[in-house]
N, CA, C and O atoms as CSV, one atom per row, in Angstrom:
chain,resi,resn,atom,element,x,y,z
A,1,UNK,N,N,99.666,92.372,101.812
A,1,UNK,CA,C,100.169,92.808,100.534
A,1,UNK,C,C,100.008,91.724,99.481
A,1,UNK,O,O,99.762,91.978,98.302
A,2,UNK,N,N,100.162,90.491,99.979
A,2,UNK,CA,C,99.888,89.406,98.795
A,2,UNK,C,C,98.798,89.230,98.162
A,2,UNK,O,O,98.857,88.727,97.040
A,3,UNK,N,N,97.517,89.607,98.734
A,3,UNK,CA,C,96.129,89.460,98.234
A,3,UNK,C,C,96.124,90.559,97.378
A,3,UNK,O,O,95.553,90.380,96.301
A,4,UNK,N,N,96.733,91.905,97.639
A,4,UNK,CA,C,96.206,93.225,96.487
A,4,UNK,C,C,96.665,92.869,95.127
A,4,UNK,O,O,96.096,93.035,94.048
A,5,UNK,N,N,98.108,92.207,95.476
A,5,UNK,CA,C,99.057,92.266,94.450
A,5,UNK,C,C,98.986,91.064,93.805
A,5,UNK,O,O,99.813,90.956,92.900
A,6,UNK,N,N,98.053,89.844,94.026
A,6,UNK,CA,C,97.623,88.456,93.200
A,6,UNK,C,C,96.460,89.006,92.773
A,6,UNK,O,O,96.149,88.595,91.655
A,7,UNK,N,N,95.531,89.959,93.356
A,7,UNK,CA,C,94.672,90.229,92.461
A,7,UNK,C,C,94.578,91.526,91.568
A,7,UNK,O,O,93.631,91.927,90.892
A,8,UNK,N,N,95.532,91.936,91.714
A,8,UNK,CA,C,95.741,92.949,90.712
A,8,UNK,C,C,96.766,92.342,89.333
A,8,UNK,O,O,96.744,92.669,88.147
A,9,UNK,N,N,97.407,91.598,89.879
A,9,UNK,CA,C,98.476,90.296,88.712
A,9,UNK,C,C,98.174,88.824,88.822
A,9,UNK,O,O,99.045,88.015,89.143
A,10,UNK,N,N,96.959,88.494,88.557
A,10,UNK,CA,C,96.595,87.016,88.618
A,10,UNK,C,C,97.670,86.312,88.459
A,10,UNK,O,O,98.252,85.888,89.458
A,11,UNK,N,N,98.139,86.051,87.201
A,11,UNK,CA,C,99.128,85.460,86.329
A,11,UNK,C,C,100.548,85.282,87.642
A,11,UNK,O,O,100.823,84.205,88.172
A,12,UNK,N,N,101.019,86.147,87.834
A,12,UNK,CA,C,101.940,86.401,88.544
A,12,UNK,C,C,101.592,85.921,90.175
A,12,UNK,O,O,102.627,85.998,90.838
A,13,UNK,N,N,100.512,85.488,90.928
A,13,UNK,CA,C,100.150,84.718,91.850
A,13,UNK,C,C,100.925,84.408,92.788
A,13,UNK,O,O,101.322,84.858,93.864
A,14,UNK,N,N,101.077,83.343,91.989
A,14,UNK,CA,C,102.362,81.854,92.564
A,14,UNK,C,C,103.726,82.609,92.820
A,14,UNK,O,O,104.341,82.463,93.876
A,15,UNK,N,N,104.150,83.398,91.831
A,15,UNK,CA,C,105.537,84.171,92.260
A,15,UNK,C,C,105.656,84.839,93.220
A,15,UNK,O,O,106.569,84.777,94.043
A,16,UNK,N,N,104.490,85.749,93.214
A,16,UNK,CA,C,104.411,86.557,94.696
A,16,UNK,C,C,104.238,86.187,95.925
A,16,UNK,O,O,104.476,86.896,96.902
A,17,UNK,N,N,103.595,84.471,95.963
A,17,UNK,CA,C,103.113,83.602,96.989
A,17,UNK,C,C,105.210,82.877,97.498
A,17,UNK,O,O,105.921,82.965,98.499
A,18,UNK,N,N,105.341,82.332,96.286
A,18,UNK,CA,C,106.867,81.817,96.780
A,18,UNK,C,C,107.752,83.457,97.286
A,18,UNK,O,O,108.607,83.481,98.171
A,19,UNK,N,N,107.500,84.150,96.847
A,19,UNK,CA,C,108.564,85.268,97.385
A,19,UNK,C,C,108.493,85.848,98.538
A,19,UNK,O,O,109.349,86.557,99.068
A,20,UNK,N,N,106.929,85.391,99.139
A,20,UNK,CA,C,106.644,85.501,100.569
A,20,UNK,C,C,106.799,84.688,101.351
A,20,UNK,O,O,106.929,85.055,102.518
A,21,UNK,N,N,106.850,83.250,101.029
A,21,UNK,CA,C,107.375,81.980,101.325
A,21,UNK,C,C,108.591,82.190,102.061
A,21,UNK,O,O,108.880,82.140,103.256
A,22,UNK,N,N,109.406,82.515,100.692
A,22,UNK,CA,C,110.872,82.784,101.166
A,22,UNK,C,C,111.580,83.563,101.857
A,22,UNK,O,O,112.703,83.252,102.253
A,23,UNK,N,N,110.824,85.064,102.174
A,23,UNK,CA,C,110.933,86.028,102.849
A,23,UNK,C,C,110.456,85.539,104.048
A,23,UNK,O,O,111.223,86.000,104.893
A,24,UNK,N,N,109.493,84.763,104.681
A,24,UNK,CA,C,109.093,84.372,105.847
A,24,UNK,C,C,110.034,83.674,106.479
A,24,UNK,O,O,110.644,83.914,107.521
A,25,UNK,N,N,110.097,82.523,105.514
A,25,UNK,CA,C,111.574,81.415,106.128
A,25,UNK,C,C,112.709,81.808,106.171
A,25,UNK,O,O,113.493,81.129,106.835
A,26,UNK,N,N,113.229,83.062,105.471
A,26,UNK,CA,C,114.469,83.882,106.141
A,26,UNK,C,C,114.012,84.252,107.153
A,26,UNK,O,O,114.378,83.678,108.179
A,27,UNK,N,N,113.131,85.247,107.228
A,27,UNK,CA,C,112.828,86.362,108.739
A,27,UNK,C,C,112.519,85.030,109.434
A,27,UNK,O,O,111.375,85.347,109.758
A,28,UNK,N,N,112.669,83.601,109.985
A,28,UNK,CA,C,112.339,82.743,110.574
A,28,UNK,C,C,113.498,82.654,111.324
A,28,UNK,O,O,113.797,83.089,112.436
A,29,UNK,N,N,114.156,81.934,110.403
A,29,UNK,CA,C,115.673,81.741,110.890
A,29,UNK,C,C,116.471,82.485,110.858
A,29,UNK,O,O,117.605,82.006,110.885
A,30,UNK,N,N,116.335,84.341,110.769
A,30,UNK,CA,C,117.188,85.415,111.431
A,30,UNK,C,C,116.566,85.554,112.732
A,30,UNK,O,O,117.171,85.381,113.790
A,31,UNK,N,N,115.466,85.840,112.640
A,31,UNK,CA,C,114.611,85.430,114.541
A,31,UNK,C,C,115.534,84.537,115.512
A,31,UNK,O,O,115.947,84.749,116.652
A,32,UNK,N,N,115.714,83.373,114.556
A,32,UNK,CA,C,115.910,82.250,115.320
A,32,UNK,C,C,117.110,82.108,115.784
A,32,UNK,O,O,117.353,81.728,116.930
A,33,UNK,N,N,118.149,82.469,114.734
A,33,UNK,CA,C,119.960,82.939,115.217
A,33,UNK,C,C,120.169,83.831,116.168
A,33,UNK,O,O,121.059,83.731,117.012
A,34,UNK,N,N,118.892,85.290,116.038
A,34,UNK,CA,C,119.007,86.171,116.644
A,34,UNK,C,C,119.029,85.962,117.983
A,34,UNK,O,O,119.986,86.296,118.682
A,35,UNK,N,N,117.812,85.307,118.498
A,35,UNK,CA,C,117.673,84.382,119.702
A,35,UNK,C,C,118.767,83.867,120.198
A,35,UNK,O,O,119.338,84.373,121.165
A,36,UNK,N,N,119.158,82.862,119.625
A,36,UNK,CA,C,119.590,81.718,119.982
A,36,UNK,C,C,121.135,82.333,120.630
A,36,UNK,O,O,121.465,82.051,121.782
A,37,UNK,N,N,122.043,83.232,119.693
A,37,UNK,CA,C,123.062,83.729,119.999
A,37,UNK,C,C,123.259,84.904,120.830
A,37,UNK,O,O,124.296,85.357,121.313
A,38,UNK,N,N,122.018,85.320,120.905
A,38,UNK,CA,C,121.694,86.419,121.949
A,38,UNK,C,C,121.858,86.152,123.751
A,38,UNK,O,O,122.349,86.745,124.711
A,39,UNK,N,N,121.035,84.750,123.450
A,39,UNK,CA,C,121.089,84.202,124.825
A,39,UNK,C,C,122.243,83.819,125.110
A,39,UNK,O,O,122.828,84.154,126.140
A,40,UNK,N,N,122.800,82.922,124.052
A,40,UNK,CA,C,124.258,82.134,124.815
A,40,UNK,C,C,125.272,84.027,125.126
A,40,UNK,O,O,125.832,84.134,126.217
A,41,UNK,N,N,125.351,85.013,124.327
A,41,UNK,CA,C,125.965,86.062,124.747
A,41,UNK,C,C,125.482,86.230,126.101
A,41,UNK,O,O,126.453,86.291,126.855
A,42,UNK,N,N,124.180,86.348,126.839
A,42,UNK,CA,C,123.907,86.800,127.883
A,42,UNK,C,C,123.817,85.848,128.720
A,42,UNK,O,O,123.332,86.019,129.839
A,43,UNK,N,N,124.098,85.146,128.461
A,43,UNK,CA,C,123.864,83.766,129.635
A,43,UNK,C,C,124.939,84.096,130.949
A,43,UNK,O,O,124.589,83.577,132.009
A,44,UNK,N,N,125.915,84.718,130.977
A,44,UNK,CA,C,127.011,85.050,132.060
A,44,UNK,C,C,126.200,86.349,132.413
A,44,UNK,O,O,126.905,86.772,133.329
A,45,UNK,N,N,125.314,87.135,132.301
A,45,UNK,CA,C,124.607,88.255,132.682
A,45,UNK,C,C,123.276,87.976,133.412
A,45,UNK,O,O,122.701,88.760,134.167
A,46,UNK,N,N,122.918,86.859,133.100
A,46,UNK,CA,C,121.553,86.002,133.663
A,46,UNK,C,C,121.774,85.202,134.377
A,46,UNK,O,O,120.749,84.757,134.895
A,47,UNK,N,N,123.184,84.491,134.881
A,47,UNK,CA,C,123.461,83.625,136.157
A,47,UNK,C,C,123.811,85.225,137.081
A,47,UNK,O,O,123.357,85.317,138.221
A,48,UNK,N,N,124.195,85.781,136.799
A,48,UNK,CA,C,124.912,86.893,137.569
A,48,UNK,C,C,123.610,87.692,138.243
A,48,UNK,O,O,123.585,88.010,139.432
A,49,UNK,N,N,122.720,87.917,137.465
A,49,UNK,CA,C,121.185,88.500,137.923
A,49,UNK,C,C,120.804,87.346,139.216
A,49,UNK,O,O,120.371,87.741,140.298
A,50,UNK,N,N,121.068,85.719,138.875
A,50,UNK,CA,C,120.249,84.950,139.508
A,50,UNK,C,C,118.842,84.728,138.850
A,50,UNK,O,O,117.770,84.557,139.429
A,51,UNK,N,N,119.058,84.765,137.714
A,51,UNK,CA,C,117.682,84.288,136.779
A,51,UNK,C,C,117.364,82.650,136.331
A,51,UNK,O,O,116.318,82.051,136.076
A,52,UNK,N,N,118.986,82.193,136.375
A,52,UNK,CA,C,118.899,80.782,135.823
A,52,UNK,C,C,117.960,80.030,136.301
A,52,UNK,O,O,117.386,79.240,135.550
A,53,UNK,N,N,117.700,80.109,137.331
A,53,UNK,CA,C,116.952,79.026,138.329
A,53,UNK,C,C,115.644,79.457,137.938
A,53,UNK,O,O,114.999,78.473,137.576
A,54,UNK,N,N,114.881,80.681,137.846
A,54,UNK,CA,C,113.770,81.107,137.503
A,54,UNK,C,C,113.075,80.742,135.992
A,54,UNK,O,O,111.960,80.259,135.794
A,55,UNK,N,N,114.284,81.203,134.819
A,55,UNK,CA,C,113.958,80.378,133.753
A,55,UNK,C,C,114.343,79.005,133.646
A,55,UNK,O,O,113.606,78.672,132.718
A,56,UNK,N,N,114.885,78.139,133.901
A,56,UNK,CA,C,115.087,76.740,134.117
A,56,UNK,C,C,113.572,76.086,135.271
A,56,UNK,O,O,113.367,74.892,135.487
A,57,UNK,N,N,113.037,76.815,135.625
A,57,UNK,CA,C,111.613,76.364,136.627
A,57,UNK,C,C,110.622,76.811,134.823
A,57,UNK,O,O,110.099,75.947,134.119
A,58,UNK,N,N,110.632,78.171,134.536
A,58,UNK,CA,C,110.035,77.933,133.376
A,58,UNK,C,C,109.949,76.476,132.741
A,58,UNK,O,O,109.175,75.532,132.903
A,59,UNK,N,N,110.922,76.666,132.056
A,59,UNK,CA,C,111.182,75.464,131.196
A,59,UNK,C,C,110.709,74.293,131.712
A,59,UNK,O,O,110.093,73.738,130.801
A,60,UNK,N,N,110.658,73.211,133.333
A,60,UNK,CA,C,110.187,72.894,133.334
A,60,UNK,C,C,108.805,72.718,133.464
A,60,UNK,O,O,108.061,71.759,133.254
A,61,UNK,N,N,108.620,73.935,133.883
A,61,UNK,CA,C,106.756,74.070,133.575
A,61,UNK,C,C,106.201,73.980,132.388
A,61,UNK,O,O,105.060,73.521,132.438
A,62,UNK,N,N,106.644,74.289,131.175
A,62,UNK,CA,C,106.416,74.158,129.834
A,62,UNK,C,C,106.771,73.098,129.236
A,62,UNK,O,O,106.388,72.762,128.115
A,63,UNK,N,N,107.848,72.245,130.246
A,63,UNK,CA,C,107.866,71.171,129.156
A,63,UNK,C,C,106.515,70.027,130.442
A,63,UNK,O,O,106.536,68.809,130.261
A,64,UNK,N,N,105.900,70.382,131.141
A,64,UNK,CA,C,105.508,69.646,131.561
A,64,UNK,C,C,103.835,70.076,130.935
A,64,UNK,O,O,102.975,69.224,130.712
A,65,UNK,N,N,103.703,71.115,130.793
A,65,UNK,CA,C,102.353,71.416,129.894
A,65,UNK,C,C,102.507,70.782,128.673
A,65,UNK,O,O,101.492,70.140,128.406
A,66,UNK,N,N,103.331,70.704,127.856
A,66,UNK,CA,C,103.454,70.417,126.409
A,66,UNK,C,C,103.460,68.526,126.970
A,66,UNK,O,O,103.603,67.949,125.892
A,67,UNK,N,N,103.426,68.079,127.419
A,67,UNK,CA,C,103.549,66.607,128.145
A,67,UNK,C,C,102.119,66.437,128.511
A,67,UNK,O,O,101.602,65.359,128.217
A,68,UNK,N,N,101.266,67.517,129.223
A,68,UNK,CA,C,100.272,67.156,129.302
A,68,UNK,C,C,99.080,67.381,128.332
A,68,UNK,O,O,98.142,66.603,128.163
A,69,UNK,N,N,99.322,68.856,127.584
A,69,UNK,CA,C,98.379,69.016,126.645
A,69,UNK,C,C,98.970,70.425,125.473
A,69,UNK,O,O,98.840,71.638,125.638
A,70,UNK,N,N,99.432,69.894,124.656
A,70,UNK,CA,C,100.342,70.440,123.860
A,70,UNK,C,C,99.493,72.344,123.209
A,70,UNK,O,O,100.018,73.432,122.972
A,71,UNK,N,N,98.212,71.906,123.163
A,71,UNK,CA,C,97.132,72.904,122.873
A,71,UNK,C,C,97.530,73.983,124.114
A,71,UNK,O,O,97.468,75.186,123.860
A,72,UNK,N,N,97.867,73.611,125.217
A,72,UNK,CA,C,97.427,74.309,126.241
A,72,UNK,C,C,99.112,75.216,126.164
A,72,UNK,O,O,99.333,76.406,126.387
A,73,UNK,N,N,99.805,74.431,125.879
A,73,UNK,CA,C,101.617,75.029,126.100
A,73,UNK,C,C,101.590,75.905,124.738
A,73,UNK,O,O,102.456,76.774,124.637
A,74,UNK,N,N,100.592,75.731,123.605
A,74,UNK,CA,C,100.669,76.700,122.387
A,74,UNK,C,C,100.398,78.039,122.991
A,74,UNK,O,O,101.185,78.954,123.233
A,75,UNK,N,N,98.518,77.911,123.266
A,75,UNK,CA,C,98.129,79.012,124.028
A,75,UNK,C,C,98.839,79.662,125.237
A,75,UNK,O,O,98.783,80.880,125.407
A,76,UNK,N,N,99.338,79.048,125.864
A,76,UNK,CA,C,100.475,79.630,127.185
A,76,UNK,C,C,101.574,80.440,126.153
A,76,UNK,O,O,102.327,81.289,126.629
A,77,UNK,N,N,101.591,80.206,125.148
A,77,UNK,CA,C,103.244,80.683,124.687
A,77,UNK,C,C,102.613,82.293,124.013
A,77,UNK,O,O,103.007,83.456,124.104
A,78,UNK,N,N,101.545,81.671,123.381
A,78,UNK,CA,C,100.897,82.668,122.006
A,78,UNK,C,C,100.180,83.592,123.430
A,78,UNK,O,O,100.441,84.795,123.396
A,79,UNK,N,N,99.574,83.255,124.282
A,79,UNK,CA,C,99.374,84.803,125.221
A,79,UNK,C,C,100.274,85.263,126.140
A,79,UNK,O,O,100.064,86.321,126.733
């Protein structure tokens, strides 16, 4: 939407560029609360499954890729 609408309002550009800016870095950090408080809610539902141990082996597998080749822990995440 930003390309139709900078080139249909040159002038107006930069405004439409910061208003997507800012709309991104909200929807960033509602993602990111969303997450974050989601898990600590389910965290007594995920020891109870017996998952902890499974994602905690994650984690160290990822932090041991990102240790060895940070490119490789991007692509692991992004597929």
């Amino acid at each position: 939407m930003l390309a139709p609408m900078s080139l249909a309002e040159p002038r107006r550009a930069l405004w439409f560029a910061t208003l997507s800016l800012i709309g991104s870095v909200c929807g960033a950090l509602v993602g990111y609360l969303l997450g974050h408080f989601a898990f600590a809610a389910l965290q007594p539902l995920i020891e109870w499954l017996g998952w902890s141990a499974k994602i905690q082996a994650q984690i160290e597998t990822l932090r041991t890729l990102v240790a060895d080749s940070p490119w490789k822990a991007f692509w692991a995440l992004v597929l």
